[in-house]
ChimeraX commands (.cxc) that place a marker at each C-alpha (Angstrom):
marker #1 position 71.94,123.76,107.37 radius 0.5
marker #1 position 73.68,124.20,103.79 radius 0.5
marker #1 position 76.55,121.91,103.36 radius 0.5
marker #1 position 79.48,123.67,102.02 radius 0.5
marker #1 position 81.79,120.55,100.72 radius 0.5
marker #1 position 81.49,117.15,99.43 radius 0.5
marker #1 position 82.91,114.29,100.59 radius 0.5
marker #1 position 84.05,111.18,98.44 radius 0.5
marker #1 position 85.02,107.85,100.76 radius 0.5
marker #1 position 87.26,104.57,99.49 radius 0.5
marker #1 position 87.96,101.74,101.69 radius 0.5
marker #1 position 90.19,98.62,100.44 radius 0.5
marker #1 position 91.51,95.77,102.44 radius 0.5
marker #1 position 94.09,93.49,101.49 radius 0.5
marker #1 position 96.41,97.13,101.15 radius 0.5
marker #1 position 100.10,96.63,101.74 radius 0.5
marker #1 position 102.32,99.28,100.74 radius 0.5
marker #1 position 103.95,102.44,102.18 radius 0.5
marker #1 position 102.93,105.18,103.29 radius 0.5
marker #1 position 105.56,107.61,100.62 radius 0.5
marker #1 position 104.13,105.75,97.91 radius 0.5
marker #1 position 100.47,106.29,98.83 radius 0.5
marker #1 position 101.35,110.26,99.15 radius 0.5
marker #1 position 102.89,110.17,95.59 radius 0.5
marker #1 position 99.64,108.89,94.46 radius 0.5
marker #1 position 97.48,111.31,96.85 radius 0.5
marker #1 position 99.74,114.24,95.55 radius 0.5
marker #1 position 99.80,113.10,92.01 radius 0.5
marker #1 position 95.53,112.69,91.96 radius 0.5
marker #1 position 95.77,116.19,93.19 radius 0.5
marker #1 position 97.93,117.79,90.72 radius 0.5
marker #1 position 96.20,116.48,87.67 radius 0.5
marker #1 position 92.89,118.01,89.30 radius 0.5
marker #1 position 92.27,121.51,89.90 radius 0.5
marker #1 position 92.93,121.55,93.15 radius 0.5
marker #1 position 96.30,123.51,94.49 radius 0.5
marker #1 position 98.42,121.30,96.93 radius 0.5
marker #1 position 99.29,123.73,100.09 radius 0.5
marker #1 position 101.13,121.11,102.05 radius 0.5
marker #1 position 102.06,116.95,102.01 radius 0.5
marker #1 position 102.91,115.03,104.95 radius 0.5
marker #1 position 103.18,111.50,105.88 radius 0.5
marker #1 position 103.71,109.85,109.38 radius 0.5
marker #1 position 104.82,106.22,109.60 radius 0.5
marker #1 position 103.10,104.30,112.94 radius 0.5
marker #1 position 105.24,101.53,114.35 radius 0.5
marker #1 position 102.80,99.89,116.41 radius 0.5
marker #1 position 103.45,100.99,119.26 radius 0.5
marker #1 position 101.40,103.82,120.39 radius 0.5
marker #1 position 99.29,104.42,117.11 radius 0.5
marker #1 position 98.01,100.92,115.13 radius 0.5
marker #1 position 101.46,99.85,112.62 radius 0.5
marker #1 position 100.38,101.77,109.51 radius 0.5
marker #1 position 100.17,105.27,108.43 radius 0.5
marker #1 position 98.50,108.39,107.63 radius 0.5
marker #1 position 99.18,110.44,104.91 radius 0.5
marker #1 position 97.85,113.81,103.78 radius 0.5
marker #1 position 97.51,116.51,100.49 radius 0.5
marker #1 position 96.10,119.93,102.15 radius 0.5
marker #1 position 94.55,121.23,99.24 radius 0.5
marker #1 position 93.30,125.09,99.24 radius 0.5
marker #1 position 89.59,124.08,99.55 radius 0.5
marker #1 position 90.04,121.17,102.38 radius 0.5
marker #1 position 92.30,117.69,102.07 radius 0.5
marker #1 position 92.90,114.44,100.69 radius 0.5
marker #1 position 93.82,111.70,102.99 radius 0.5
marker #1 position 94.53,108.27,103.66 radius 0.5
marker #1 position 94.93,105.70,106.61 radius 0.5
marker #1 position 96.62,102.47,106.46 radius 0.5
marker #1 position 95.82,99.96,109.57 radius 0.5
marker #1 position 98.40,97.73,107.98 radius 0.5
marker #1 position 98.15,94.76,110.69 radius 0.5
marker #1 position 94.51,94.54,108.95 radius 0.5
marker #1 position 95.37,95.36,105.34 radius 0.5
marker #1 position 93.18,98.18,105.47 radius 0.5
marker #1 position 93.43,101.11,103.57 radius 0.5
marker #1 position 90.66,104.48,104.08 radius 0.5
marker #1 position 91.15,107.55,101.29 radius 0.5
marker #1 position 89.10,110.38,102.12 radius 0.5
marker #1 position 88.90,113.07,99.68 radius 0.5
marker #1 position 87.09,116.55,100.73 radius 0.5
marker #1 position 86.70,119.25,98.77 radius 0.5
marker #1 position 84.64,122.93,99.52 radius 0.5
marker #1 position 85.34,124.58,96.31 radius 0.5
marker #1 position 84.54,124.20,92.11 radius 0.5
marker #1 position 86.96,121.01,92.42 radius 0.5
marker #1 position 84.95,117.37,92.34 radius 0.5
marker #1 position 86.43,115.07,94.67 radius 0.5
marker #1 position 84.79,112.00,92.70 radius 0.5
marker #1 position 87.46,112.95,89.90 radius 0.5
marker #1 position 90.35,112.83,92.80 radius 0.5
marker #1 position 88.94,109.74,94.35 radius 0.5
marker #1 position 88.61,108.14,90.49 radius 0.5
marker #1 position 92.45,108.99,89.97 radius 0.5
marker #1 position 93.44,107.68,93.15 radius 0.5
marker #1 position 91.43,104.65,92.45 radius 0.5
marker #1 position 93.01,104.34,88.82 radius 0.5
marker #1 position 96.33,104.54,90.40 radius 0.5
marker #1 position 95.77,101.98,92.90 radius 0.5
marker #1 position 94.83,99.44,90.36 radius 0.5
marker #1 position 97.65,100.16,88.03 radius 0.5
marker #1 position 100.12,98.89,90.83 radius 0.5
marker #1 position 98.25,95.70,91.57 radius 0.5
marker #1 position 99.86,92.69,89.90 radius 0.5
marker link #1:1,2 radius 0.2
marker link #1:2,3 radius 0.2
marker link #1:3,4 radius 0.2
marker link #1:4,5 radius 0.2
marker link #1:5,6 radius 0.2
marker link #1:6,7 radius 0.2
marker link #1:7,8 radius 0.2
marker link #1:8,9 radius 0.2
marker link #1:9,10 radius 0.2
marker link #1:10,11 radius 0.2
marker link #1:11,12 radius 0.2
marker link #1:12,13 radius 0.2
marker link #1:13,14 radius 0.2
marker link #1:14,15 radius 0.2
marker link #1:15,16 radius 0.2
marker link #1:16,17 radius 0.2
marker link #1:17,18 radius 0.2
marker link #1:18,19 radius 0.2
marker link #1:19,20 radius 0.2
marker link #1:20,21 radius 0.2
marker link #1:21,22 radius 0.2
marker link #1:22,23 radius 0.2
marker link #1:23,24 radius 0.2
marker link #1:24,25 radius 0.2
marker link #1:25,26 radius 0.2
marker link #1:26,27 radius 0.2
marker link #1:27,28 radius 0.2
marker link #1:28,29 radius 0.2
marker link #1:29,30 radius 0.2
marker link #1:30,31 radius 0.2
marker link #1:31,32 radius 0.2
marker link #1:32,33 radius 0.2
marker link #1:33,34 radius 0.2
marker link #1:34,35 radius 0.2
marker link #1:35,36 radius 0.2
marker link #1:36,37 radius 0.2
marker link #1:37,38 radius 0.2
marker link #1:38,39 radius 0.2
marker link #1:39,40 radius 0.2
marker link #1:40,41 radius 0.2
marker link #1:41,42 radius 0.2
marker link #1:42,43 radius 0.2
marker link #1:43,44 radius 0.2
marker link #1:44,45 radius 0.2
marker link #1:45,46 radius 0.2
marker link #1:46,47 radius 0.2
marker link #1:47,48 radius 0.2
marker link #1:48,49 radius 0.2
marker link #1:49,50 radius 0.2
marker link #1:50,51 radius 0.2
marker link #1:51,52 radius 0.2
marker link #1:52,53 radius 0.2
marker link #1:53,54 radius 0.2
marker link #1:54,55 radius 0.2
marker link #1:55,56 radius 0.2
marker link #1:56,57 radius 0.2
marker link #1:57,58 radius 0.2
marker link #1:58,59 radius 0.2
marker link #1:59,60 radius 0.2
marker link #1:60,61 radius 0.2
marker link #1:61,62 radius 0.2
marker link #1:62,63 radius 0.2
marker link #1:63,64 radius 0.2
marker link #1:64,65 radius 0.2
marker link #1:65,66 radius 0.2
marker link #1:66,67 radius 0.2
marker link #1:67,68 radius 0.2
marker link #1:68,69 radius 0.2
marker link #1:69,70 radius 0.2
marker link #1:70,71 radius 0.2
marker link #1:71,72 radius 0.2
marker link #1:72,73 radius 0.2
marker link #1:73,74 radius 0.2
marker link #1:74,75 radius 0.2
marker link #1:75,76 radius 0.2
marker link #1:76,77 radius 0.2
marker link #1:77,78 radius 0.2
marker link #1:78,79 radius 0.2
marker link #1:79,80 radius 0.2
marker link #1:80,81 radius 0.2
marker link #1:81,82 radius 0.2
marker link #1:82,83 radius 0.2
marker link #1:83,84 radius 0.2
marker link #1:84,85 radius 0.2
marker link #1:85,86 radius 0.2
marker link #1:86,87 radius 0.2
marker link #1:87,88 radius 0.2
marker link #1:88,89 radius 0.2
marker link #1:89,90 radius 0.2
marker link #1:90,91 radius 0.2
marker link #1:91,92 radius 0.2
marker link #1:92,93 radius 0.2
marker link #1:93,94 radius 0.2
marker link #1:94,95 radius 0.2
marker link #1:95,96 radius 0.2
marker link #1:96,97 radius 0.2
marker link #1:97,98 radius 0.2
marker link #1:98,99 radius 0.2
marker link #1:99,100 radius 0.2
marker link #1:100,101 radius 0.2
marker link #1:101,102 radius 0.2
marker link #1:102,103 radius 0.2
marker link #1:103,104 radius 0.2
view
């Protein structure tokens, strides 16, 4: 079987923050890249029928970025997939980058 994409993973814990911030960071990781953003979308959980967090997600032309926050657990999982010429290690580095910027 030949694997068409790759498939870069981050996990942090200790995350709090919302999920519209976290999707400017997804989006802006993904408009410094080569990749072309075909739609953005965040969904706020309140706990009571998904965990209290979010997800948030950049559908790029050759697959997505992503990111779920399990905020009761300060957990925080990016996903970035692409299938195309674009590297997702330079989305997950960006995303990365921004996430340290903002801690104090």
């Amino acid at each position: 079987m030949n694997a068409k994409g790759r498939h870069i993973t981050l996990d942090y814990t200790g995350f709090s923050g919302d999920g519209e911030w976290i999707l400017s960071v997804l989006r802006a990781a993904v408009s410094r890249s080569a990749a072309r953003e075909v739609h953005a979308h965040v969904e706020e959980f309140d706990g009571k029928v998904s965990p209290l967090g979010f997800a948030a997600v950049v559908l790029i032309d050759e697959s997505h970025v992503s990111a779920h926050c399990y905020a009761e657990e300060g957990i925080l999982a990016v996903d970035c997939f692409t299938c195309g010429e674009v590297d997702p290690v330079d989305i997950a580095d960006d995303i990365h980058t921004q996430l340290f910027k903002a801690v104090p």
